[in-house]
Structures are given as C-alpha cells and as structure tokens.
N, CA and C atoms of all chains as a GROMACS GRO file, in nm:
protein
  561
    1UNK      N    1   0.110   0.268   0.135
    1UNK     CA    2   0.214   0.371   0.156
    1UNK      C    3   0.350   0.307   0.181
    2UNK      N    4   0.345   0.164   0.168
    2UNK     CA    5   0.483   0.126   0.204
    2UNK      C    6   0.579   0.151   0.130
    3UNK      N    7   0.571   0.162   0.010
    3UNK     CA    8   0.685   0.184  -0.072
    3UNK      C    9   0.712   0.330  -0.123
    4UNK      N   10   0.638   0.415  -0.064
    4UNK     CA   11   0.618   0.527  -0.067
    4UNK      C   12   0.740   0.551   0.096
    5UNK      N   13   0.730   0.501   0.145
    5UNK     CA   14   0.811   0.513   0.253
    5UNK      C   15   0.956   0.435   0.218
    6UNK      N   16   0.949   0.322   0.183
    6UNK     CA   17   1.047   0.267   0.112
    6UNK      C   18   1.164   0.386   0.043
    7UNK      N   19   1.116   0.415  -0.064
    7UNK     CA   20   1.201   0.530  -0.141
    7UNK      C   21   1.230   0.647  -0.054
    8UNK      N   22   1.147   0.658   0.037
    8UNK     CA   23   1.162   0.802   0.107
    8UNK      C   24   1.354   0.753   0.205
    9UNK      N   25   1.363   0.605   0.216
    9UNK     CA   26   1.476   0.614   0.302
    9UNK      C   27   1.619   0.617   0.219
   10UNK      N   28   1.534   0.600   0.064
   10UNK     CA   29   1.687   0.571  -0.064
   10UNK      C   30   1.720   0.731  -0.080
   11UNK      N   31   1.644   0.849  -0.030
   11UNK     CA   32   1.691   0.961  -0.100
   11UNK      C   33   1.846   1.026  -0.059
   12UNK      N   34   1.896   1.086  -0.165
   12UNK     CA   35   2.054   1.057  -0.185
   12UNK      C   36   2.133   0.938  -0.238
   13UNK      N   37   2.065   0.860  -0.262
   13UNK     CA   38   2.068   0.731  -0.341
   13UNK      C   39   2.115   0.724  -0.515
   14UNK      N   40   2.197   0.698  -0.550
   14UNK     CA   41   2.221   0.667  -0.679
   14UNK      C   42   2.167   0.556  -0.739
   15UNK      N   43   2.047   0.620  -0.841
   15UNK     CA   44   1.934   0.529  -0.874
   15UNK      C   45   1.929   0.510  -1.039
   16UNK      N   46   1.882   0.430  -1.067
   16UNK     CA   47   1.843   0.404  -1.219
   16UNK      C   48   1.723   0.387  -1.230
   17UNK      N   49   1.644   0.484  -1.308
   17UNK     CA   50   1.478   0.459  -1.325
   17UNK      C   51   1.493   0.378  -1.460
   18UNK      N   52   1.450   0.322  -1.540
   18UNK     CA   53   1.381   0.232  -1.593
   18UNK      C   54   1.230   0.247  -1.675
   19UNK      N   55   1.189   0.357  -1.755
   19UNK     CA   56   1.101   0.412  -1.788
   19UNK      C   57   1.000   0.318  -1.919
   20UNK      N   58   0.899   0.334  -1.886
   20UNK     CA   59   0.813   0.206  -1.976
   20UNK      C   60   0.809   0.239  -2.162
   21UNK      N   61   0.885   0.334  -2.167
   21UNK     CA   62   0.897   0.392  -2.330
   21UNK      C   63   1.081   0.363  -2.313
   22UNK      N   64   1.152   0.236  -2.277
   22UNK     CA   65   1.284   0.182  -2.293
   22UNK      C   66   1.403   0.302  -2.240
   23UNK      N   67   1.361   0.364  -2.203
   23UNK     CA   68   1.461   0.511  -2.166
   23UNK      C   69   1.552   0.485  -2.003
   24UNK      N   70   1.655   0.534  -1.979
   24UNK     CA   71   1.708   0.444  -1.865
   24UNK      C   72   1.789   0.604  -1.870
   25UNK      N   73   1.725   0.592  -1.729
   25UNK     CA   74   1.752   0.762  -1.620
   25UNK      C   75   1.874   0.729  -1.534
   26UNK      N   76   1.991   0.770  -1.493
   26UNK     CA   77   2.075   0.784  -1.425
   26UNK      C   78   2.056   0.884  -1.361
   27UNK      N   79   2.065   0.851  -1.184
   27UNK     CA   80   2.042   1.044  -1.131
   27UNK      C   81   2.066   1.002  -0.960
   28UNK      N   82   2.068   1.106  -0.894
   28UNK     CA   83   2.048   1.065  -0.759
   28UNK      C   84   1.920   1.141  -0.702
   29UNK      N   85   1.870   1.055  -0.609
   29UNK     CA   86   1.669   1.039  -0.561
   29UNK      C   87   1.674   1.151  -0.501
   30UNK      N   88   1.611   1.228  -0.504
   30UNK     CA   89   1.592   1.408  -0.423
   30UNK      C   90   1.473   1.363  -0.331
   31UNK      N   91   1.340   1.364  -0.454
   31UNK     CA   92   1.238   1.329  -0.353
   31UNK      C   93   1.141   1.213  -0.409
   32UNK      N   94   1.034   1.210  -0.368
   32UNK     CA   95   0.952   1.109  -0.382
   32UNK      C   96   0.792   1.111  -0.346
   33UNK      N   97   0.646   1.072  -0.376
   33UNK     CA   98   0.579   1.160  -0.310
   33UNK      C   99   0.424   1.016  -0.304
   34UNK      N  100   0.316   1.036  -0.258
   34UNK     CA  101   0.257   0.935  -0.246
   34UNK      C  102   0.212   0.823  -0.394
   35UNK      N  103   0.253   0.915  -0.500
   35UNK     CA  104   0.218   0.847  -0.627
   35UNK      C  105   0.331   0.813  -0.689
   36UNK      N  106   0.407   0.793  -0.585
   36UNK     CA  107   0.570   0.753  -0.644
   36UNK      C  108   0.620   0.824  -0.725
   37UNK      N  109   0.558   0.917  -0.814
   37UNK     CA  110   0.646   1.032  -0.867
   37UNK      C  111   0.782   1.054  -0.823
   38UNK      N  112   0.908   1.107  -0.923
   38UNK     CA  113   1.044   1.061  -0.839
   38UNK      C  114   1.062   1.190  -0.893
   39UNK      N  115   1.201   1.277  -0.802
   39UNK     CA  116   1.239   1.358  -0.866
   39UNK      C  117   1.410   1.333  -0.854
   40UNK      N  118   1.457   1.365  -0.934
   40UNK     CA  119   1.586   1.288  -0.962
   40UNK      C  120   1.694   1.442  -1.010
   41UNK      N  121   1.845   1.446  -0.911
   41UNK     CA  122   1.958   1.544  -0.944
   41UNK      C  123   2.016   1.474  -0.998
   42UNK      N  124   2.101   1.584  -1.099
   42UNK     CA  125   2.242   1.505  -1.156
   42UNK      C  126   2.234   1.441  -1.245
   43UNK      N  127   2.096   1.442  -1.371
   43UNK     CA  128   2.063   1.322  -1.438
   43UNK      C  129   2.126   1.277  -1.592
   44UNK      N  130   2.165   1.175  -1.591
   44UNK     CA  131   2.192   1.156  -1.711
   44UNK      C  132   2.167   1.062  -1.752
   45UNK      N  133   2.126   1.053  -1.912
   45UNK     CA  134   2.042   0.950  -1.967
   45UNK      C  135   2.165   0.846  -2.053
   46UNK      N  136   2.077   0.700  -2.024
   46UNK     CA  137   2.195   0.608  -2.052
   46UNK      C  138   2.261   0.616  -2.210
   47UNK      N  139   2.173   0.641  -2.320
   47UNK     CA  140   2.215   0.634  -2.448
   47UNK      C  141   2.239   0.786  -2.489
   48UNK      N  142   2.300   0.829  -2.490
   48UNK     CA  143   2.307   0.984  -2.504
   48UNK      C  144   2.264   0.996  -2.688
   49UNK      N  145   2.331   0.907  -2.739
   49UNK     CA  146   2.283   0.961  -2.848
   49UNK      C  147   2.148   0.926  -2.924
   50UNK      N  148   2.091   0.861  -2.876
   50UNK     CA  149   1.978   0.816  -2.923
   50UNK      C  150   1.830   0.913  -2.828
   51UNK      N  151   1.913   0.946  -2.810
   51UNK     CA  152   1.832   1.085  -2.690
   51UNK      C  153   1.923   1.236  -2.690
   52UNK      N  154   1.943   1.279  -2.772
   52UNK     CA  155   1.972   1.406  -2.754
   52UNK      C  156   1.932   1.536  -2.693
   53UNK      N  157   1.764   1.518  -2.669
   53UNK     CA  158   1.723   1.628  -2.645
   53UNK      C  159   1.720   1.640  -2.527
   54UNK      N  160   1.791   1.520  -2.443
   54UNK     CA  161   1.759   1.532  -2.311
   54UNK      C  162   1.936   1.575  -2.244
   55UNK      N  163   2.000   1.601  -2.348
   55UNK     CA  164   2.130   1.576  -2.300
   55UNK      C  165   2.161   1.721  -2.228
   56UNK      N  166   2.122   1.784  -2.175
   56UNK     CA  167   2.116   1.927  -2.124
   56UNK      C  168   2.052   1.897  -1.961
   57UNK      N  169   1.997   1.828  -1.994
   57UNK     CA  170   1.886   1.800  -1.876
   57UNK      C  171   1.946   1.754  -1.767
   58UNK      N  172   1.910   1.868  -1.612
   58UNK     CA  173   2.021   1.866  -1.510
   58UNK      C  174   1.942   1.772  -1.435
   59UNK      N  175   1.783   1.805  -1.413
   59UNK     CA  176   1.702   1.742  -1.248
   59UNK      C  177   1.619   1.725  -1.353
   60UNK      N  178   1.541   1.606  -1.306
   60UNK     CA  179   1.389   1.596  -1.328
   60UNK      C  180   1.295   1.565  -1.297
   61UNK      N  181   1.182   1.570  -1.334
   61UNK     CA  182   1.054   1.497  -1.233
   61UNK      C  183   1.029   1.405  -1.343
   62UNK      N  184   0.990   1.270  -1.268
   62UNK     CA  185   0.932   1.130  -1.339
   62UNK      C  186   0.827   1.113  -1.310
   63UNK      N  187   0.712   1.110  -1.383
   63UNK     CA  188   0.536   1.086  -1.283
   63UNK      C  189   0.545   0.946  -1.314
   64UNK      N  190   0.560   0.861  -1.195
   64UNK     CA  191   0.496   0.761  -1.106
   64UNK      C  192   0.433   0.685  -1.208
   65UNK      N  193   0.346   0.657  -1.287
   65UNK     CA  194   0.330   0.592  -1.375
   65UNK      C  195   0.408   0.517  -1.517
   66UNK      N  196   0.488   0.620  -1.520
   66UNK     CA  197   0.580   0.584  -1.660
   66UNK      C  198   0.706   0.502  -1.604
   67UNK      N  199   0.692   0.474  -1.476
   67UNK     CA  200   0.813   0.420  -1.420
   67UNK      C  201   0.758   0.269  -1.457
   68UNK      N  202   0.889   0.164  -1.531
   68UNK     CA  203   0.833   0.034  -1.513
   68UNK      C  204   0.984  -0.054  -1.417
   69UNK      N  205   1.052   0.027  -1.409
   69UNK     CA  206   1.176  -0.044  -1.279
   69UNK      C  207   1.268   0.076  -1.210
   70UNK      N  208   1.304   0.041  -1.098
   70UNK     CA  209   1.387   0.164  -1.026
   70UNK      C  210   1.485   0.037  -1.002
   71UNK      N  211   1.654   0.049  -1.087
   71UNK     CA  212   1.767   0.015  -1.035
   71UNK      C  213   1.819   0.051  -0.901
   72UNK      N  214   1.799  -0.042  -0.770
   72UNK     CA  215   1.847   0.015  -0.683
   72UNK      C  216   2.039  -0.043  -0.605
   73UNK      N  217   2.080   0.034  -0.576
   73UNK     CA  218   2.214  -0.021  -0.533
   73UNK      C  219   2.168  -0.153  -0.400
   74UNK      N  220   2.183  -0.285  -0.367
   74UNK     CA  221   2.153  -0.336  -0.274
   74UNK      C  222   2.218  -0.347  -0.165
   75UNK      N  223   2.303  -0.274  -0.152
   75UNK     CA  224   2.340  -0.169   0.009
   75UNK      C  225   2.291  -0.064   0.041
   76UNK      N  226   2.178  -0.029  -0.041
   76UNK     CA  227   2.039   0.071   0.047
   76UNK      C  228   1.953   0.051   0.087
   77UNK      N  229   1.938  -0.093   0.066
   77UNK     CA  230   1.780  -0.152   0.095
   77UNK      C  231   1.815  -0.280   0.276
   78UNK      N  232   1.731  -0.257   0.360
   78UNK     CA  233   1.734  -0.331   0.503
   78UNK      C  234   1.640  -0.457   0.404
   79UNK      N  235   1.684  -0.550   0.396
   79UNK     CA  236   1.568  -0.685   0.350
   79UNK      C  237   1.457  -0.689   0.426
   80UNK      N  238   1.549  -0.742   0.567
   80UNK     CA  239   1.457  -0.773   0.704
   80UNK      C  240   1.356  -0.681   0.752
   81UNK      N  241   1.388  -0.546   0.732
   81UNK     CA  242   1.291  -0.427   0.782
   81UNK      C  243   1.264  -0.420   0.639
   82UNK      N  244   1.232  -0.446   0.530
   82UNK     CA  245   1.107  -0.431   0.394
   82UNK      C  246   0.996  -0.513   0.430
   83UNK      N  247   1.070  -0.692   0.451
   83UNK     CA  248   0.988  -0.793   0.436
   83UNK      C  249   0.902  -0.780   0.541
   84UNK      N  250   0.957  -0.741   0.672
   84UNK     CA  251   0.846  -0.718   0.826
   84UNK      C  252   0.710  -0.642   0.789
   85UNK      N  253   0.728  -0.498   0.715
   85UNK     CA  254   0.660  -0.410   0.648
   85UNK      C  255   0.559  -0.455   0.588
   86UNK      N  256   0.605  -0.569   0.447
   86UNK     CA  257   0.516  -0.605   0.368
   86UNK      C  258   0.416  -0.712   0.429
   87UNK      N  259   0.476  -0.801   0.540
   87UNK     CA  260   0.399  -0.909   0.627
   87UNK      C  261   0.265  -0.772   0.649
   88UNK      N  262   0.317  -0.654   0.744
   88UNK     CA  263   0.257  -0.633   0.867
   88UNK      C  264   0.104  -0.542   0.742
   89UNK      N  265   0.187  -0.482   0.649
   89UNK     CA  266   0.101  -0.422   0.555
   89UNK      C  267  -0.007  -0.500   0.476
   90UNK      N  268  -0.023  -0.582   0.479
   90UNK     CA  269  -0.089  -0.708   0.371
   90UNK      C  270  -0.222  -0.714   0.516
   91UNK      N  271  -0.188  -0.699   0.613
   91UNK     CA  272  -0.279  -0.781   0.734
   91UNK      C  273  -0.392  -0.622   0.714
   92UNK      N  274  -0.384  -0.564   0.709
   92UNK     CA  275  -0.464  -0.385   0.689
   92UNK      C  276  -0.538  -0.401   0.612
   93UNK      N  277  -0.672  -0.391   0.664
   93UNK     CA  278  -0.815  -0.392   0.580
   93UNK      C  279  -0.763  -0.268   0.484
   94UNK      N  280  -0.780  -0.312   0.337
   94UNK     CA  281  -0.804  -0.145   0.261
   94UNK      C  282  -0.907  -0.177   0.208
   95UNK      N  283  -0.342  -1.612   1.465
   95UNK     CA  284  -0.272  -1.442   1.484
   95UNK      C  285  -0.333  -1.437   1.287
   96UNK      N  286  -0.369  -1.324   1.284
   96UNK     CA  287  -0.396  -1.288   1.112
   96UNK      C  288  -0.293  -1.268   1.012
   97UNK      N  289  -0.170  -1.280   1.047
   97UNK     CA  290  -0.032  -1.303   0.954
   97UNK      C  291  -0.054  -1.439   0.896
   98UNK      N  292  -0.110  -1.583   0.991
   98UNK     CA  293  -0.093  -1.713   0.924
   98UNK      C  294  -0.190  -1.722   0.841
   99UNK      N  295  -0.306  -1.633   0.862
   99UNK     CA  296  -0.437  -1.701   0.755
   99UNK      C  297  -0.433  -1.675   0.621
  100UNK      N  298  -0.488  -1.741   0.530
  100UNK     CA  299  -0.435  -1.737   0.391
  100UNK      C  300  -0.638  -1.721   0.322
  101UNK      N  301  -0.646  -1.575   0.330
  101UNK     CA  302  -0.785  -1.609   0.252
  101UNK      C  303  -0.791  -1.511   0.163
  102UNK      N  304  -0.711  -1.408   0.088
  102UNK     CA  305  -0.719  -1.304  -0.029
  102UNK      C  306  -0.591  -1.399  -0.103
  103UNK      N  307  -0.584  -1.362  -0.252
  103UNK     CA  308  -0.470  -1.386  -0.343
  103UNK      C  309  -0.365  -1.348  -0.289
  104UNK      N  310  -0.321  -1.198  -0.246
  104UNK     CA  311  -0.260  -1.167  -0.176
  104UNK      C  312  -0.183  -1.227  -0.073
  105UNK      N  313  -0.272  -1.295   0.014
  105UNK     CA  314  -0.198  -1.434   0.127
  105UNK      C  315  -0.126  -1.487   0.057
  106UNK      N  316  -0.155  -1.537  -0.042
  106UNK     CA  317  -0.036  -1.645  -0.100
  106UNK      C  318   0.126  -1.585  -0.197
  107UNK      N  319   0.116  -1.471  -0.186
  107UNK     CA  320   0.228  -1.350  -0.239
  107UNK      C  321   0.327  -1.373  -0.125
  108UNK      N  322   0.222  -1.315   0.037
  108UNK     CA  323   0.315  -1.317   0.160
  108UNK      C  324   0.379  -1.411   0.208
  109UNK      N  325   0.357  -1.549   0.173
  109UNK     CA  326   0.383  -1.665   0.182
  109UNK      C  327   0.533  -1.648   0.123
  110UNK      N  328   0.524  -1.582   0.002
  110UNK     CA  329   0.627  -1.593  -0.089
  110UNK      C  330   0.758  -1.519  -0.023
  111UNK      N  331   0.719  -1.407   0.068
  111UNK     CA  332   0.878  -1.311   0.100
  111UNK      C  333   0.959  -1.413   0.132
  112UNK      N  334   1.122  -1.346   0.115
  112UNK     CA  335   1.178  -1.424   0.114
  112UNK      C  336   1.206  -1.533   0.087
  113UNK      N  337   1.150  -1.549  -0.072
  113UNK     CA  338   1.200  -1.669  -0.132
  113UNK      C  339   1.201  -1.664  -0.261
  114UNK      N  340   1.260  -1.707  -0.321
  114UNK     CA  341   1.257  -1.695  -0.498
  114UNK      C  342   1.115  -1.654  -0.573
  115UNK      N  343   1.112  -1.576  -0.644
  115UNK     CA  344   1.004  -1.607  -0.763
  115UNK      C  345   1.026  -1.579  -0.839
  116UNK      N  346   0.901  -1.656  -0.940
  116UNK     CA  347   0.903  -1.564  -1.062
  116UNK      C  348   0.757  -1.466  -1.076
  117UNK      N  349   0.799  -1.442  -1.181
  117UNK     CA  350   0.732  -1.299  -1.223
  117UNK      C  351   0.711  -1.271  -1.404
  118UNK      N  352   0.547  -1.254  -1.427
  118UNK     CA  353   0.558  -1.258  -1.562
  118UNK      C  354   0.506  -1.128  -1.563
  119UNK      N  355   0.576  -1.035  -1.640
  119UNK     CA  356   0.527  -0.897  -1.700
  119UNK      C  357   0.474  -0.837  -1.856
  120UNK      N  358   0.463  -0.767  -1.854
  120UNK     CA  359   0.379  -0.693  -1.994
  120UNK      C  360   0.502  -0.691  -2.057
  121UNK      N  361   0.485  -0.707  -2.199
  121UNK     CA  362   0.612  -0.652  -2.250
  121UNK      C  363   0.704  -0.785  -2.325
  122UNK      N  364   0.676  -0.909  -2.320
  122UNK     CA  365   0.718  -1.038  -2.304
  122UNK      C  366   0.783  -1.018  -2.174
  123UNK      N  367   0.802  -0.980  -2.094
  123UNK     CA  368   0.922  -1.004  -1.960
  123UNK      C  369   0.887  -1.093  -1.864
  124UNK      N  370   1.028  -1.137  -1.813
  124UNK     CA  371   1.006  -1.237  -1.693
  124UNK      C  372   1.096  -1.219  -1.584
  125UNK      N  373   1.088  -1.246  -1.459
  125UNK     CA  374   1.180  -1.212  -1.386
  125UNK      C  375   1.199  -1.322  -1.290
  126UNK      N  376   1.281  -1.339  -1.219
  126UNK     CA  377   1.294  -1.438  -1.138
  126UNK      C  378   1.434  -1.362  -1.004
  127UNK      N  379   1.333  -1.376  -0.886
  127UNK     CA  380   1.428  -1.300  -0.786
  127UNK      C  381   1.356  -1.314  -0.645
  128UNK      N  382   1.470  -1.292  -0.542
  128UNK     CA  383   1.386  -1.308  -0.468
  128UNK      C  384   1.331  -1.181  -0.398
  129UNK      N  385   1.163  -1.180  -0.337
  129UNK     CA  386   1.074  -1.075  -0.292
  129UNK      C  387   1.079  -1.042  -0.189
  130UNK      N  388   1.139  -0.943  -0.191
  130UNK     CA  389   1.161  -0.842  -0.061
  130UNK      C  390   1.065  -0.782   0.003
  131UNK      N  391   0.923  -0.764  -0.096
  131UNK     CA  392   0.854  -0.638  -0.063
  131UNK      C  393   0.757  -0.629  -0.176
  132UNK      N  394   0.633  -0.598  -0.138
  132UNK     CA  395   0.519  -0.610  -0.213
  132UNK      C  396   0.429  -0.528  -0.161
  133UNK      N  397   0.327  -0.483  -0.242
  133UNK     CA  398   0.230  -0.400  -0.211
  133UNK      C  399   0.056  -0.465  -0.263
  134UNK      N  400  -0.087  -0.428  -0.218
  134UNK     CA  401  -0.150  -0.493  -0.296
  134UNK      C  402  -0.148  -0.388  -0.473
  135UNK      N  403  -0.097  -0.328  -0.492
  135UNK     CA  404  -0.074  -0.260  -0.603
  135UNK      C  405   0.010  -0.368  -0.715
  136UNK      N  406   0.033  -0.465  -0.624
  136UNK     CA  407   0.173  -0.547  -0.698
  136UNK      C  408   0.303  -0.474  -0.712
  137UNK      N  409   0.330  -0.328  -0.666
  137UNK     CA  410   0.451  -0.311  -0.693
  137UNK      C  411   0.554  -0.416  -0.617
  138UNK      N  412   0.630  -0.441  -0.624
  138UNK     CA  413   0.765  -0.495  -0.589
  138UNK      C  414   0.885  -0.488  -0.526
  139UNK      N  415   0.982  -0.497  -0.471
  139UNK     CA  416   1.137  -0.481  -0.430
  139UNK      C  417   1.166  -0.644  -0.431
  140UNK      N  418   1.282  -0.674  -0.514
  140UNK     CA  419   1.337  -0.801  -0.537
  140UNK      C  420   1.407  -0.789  -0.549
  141UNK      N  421   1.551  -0.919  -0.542
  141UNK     CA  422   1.688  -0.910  -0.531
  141UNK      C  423   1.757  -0.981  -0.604
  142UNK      N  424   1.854  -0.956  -0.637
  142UNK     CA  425   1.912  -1.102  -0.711
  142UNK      C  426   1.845  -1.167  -0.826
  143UNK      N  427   1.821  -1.012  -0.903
  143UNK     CA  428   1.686  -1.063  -0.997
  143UNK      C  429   1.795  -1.056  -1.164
  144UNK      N  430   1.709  -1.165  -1.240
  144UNK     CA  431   1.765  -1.151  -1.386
  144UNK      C  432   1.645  -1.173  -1.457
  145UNK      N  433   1.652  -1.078  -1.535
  145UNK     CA  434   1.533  -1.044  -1.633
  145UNK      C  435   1.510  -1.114  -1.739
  146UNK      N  436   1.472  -1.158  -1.802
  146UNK     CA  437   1.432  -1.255  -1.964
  146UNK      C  438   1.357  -1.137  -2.030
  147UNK      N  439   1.393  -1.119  -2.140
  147UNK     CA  440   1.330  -1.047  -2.239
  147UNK      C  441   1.326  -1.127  -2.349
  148UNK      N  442   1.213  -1.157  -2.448
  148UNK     CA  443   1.190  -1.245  -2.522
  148UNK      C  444   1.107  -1.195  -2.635
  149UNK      N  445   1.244  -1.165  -2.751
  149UNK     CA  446   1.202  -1.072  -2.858
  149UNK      C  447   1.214  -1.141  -2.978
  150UNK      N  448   1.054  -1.112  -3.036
  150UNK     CA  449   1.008  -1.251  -3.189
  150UNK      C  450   1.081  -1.159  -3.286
  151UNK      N  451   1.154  -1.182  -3.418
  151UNK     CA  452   1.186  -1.124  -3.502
  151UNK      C  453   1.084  -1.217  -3.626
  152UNK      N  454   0.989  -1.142  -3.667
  152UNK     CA  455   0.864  -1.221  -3.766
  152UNK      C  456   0.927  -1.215  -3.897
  153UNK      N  457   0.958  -1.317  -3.993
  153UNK     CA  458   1.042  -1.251  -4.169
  153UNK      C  459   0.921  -1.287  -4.260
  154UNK      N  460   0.936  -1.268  -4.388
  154UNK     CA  461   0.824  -1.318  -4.497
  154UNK      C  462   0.797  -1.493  -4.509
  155UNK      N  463   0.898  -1.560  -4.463
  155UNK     CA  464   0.865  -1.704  -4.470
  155UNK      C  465   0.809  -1.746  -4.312
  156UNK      N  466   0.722  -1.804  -4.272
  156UNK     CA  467   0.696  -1.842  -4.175
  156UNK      C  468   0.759  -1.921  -4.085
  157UNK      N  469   0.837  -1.981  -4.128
  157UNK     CA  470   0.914  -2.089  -4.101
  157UNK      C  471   1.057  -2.015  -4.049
  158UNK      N  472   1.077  -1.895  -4.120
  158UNK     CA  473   1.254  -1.843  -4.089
  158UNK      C  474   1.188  -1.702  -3.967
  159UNK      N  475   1.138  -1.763  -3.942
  159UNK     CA  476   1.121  -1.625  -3.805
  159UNK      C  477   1.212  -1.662  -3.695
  160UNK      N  478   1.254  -1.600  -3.620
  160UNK     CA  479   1.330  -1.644  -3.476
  160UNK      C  480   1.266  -1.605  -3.386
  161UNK      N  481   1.286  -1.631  -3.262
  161UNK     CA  482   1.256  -1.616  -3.074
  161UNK      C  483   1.435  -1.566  -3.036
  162UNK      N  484   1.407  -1.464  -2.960
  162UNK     CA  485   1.577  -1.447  -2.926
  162UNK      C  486   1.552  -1.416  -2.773
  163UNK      N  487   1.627  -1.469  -2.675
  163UNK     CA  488   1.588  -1.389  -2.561
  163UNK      C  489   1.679  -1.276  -2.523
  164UNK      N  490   1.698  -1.180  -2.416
  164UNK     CA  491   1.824  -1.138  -2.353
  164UNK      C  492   1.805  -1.112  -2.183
  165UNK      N  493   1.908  -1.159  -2.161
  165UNK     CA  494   1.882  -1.170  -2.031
  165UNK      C  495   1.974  -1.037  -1.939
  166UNK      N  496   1.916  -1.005  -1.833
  166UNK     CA  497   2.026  -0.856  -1.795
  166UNK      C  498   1.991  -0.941  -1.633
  167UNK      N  499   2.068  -0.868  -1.513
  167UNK     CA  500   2.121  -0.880  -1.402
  167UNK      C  501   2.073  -0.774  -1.325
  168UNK      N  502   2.021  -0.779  -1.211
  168UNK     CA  503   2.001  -0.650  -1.130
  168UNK      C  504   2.019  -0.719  -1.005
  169UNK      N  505   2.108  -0.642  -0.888
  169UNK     CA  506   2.121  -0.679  -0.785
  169UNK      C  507   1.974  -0.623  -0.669
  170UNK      N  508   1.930  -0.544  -0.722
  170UNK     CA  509   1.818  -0.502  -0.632
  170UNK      C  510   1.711  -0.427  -0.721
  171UNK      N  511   1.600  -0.448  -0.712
  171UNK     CA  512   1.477  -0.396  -0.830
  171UNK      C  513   1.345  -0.368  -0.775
  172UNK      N  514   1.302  -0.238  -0.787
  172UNK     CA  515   1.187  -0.188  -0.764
  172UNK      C  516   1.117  -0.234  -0.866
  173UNK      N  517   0.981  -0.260  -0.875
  173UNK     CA  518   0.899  -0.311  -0.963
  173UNK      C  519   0.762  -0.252  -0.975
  174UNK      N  520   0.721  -0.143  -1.050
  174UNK     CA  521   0.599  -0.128  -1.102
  174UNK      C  522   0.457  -0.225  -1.109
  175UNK      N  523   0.350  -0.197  -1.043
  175UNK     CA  524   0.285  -0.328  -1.028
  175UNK      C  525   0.198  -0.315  -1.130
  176UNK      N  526   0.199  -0.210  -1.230
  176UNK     CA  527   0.091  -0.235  -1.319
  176UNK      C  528   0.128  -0.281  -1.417
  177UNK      N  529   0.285  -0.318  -1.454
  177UNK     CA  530   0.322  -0.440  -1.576
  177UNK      C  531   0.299  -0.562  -1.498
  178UNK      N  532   0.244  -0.595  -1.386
  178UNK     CA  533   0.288  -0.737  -1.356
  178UNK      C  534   0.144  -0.816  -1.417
  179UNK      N  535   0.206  -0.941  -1.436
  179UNK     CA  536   0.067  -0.994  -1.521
  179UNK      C  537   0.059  -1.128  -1.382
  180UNK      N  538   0.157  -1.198  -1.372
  180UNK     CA  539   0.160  -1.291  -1.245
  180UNK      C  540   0.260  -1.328  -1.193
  181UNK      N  541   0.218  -1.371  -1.039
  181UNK     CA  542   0.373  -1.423  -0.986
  181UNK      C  543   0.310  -1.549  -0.928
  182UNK      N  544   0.442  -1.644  -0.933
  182UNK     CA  545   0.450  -1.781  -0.909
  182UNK      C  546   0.620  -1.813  -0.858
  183UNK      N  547   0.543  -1.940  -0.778
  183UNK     CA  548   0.704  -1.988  -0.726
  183UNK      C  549   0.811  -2.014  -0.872
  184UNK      N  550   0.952  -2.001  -0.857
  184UNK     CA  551   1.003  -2.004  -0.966
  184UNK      C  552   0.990  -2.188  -1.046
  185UNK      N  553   0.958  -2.194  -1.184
  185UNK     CA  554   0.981  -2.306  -1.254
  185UNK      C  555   1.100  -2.368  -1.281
  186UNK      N  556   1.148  -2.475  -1.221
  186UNK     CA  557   1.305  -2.510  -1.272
  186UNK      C  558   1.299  -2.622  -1.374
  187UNK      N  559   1.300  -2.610  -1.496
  187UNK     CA  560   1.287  -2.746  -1.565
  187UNK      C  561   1.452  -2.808  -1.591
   0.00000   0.00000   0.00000
C-alpha cells in the first residue's frame, strides 16, 4: 500500500501519466485507489494531433495497469519520508 | 534489528535507496536514477532519472541496419513494476 499512499499525498498535483501504448496524459491527480488506478482533471493529451479523438476529453480514469510511468514534479515528493517507508515496508511479512 | 538482514532479493533493492541505479525495462528501456521508493511489486519512485530508449531500424541488407538510442530527462519518476525486467547498481564504463 505504500505507493498507494504515496500518490494519495500528490493529489492536486500536476502530473504526466506515461501510458504503455506511447500516449502521454497531461492532467492534475483528483484521485487514486488501491490498484493505482488514477483519475486525472483538466486533461490534455501531449500530441494532439496524432490523437484526436481524445481532444474533447475533460477528466479521466486510467486503470492502474496501462500505466508504465507517472511524470512527477520533484517538489511533491518528501525523499526522506518515501525512503523511511520503503526501508520500514520491505521488513512486513506478505 | 530486521532492517540489516539481507535474506529475500528484495534485501538487496533496500540496500540500494538512496543511491544510483540502474534499471532494465520491457520495451528496450533503461533507466538510471536514483531510488527513492520501491515496492515488492517493483513499482518505483526515482529521481534524477534519464531514460535510454534503444530503437533497431532492421533494412533489406543486413549489414545497413542501425541501433539509434534516445535519451529523455525526468526530474522525478513513478515506475510501474511490471515493465521492470532488473535492477542493478549503475554500470559506468
């Protein structure tokens, strides 16, 4: 759940998803949910014309799988409070 | 204390926060940055990362094919753990 919590602190965040079919989402993070599913305001897609059909398209939902990078600004992210996280998370029998 | 012991693959990832790596992904990709944040899913948070993309252009002579790379910049990067194929300390040749 860490990174599930992670994103939960970027929302309002001006983000770039990164989608595994080359597509590159501009939007800001609304919500977020345990399967990383993103839902994204304001969106606009980087190549407009090579994507037309999306050029209307205000909000959207991204399912969590098709994501292969989230551009994040690195004045939203605490380093020190991620890396503590990932130490303390790794030690948790799953 | 169970933070120092090193006995899943995993141990040796945590070893890694805070410090450079690399990173080989699906796709030809490579990354090299340093790890903020990891999951056993392999997803990711890395910083200061620049990507290698490494795209074959194949022609009818065998010989006139090319390798081209391109490289892009990200100051901060969430990472999907199901492209990751492996991570290792970074290679400097």
């Amino acid at each position: 759940m860490l990174f599930y919590s992670f994103f939960k602190t970027l929302v309002g965040q001006p983000v770039v998803v990164e989608l595994k079919n080359d597509m590159l989402i501009q939007g800001t993070l609304v919500s977020v949910d345990q399967f990383l599913n993103i839902k994204l305001d304001g969106v606009r897609v980087e190549d407009e014309r090579k994507y037309p059909h999306v050029a209307s398209l205000k909000n959207s939902f991204i399912r969590g799988s098709v994501v292969r990078y989230v551009h994040i600004p690195a004045t939203a992210v605490d380093t020190a409070l991620l890396q503590d996280a990932a130490r303390k998370e790794s030690q948790q029998p799953k | 204390m169970a933070t120092g012991a090193v006995e899943q693959p995993l141990d040796l990832v945590r070893l890694s926060l805070d410090e450079r790596i690399y990173v080989k992904m699906r796709g030809d990709r490579e990354l090299r940055g340093k790890l903020h944040g990891y999951d056993q899913h392999m997803n990711m948070v890395l910083g200061e990362v620049e990507e290698t993309i490494t795209i074959v252009e194949p022609s009818e002579q065998p010989t006139e094919g090319s390798i081209q790379t391109v490289k892009k910049n990200y100051e901060m990067l969430f990472v999907r753990g199901d492209n990751v194929i492996l991570v290792a300390p970074p290679m400097r040749s």
